[in-house]
C-alpha positions as CSV (number, residue, x, y, z in Angstrom):
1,X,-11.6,-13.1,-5.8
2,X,-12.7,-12.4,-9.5
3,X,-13.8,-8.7,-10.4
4,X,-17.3,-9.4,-10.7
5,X,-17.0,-10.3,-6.4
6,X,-14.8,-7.3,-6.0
7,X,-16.1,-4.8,-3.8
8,X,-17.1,-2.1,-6.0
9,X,-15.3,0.8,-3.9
10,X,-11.4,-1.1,-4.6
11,X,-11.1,-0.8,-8.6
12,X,-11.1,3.0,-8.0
13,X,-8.6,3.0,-4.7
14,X,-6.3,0.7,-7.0
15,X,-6.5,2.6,-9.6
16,X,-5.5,6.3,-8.3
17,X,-3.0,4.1,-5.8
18,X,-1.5,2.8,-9.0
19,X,-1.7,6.5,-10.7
20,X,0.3,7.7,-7.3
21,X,2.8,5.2,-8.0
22,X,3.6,5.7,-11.6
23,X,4.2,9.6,-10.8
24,X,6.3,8.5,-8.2
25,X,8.3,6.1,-10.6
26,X,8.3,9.0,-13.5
27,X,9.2,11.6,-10.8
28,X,12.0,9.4,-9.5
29,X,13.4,8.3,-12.5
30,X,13.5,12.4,-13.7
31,X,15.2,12.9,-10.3
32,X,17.7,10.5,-11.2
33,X,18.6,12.0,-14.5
34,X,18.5,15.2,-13.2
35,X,21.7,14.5,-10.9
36,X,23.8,17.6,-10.9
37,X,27.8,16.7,-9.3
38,X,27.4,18.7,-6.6
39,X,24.5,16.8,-4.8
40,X,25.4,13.1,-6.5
41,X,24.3,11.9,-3.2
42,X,21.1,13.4,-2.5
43,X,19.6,13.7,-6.1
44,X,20.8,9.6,-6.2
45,X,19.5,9.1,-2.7
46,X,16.1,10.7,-3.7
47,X,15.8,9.3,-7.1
48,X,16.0,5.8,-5.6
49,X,13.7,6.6,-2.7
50,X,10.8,7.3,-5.4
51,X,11.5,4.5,-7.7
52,X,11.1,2.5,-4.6
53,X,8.2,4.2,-3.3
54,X,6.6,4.0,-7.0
55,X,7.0,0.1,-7.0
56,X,5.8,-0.2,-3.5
57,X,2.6,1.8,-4.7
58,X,2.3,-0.5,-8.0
59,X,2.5,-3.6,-5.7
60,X,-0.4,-1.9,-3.4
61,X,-2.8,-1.1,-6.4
62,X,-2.1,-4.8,-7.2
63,X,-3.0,-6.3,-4.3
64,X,-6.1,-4.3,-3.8
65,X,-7.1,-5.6,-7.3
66,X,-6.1,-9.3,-5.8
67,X,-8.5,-8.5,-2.6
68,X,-5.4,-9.1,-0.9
69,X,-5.6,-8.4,3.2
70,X,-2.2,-7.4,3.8
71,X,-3.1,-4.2,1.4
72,X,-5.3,-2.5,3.3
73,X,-2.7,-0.6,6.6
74,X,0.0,-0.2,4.2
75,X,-2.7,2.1,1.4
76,X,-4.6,3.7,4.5
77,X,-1.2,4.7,6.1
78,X,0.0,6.2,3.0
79,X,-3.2,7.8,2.0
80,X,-3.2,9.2,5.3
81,X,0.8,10.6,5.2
82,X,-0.5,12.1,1.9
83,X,-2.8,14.3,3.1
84,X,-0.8,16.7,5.1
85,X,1.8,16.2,2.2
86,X,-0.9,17.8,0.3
87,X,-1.6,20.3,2.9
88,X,1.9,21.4,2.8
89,X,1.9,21.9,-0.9
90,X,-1.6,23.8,-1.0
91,X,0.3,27.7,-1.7
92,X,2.5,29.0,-4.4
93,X,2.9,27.3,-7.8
94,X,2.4,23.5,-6.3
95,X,-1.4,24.2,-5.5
96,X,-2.6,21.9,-8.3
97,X,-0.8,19.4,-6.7
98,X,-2.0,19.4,-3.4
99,X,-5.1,19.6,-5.2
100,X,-4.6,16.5,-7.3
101,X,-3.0,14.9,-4.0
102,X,-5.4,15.7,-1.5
103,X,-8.7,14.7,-3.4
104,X,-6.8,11.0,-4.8
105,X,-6.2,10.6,-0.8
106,X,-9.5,11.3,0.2
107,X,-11.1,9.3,-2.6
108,X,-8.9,6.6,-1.4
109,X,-9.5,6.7,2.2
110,X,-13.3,6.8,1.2
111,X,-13.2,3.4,-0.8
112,X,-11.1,1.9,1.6
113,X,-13.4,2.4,4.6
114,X,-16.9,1.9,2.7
115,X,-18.4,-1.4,4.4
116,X,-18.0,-3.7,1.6
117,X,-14.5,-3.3,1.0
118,X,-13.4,-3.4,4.5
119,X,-15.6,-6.6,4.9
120,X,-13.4,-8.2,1.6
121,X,-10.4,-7.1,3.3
122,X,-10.9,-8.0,6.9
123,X,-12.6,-11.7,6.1
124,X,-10.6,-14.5,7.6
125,X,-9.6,-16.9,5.4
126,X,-8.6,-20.1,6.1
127,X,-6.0,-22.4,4.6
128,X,-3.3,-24.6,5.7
129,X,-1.9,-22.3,7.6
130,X,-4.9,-21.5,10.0
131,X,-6.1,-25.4,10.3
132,X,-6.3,-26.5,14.0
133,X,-3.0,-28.3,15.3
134,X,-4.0,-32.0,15.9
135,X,-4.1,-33.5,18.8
136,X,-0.9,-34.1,21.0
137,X,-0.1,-37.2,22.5
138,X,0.7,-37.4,26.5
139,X,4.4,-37.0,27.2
140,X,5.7,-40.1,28.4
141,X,8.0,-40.0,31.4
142,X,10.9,-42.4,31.7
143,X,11.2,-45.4,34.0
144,X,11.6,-44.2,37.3
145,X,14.6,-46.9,37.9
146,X,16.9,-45.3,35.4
């Protein structure tokens, strides 16, 4: 699909999917450098979770651009594990960011569920893969004097 048959609700989702991603790659790569020797695991353990989790959200915000079907459980699921994520943050010092969080979520969700982009992402499309098997041919039995 080219971006002039894109649904116009999936250029926004990919792009604050792929913002989401690159502060979860910076964040996770700071996490990483941060390592102090008395939590080598965990600040390691962390650091790689969010790298991971950063590249995972780069490869979403790509596939949405692609129109790719397989995109769309994995972004609502996250969008929707974001939101109390965000509610969790909303007091103290991190309420920008639950802020920030909350709305990208929402905006998200939104795009992903407005009918044209859920039609672009739902279509069956068929290929190789979903052609009809031909025709099988009768088993043959063997001769009965054998």
């Amino acid at each position: 699909m080219t971006a002039s048959t894109r649904p116009p609700g999936l250029l926004p989702a990919a792009v604050l999917v792929a913002l989401e991603g690159i502060a979860a790659l910076a964040y996770g790569v700071f996490e990483v450098f941060q390592i102090r020797p008395e939590r080598l695991v965990v600040g390691l353990g962390a650091g790689i979770l969010l790298v991971g989790y950063g590249v995972a959200l780069l490869a979403l915000a790509r596939g949405l651009l692609r129109v790719r079907r397989w995109t769309r459980a994995p972004v609502v699921a996250t969008q929707l594990i974001h939101l109390p994520l965000a509610w969790n943050f909303r007091e103290g010092g991190t309420a920008w960011f639950a802020v920030l969080l909350g709305l990208a979520s929402v905006v998200v969700l939104v795009c992903m569920f407005l009918p044209s982009s859920t039609a672009a992402l739902a279509r069956e499309v068929s290929g190789p893969d979903d052609a009809p098997d031909p025709p099988r041919a009768p088993d043959r039995k063997p001769p009965a004097g054998r």
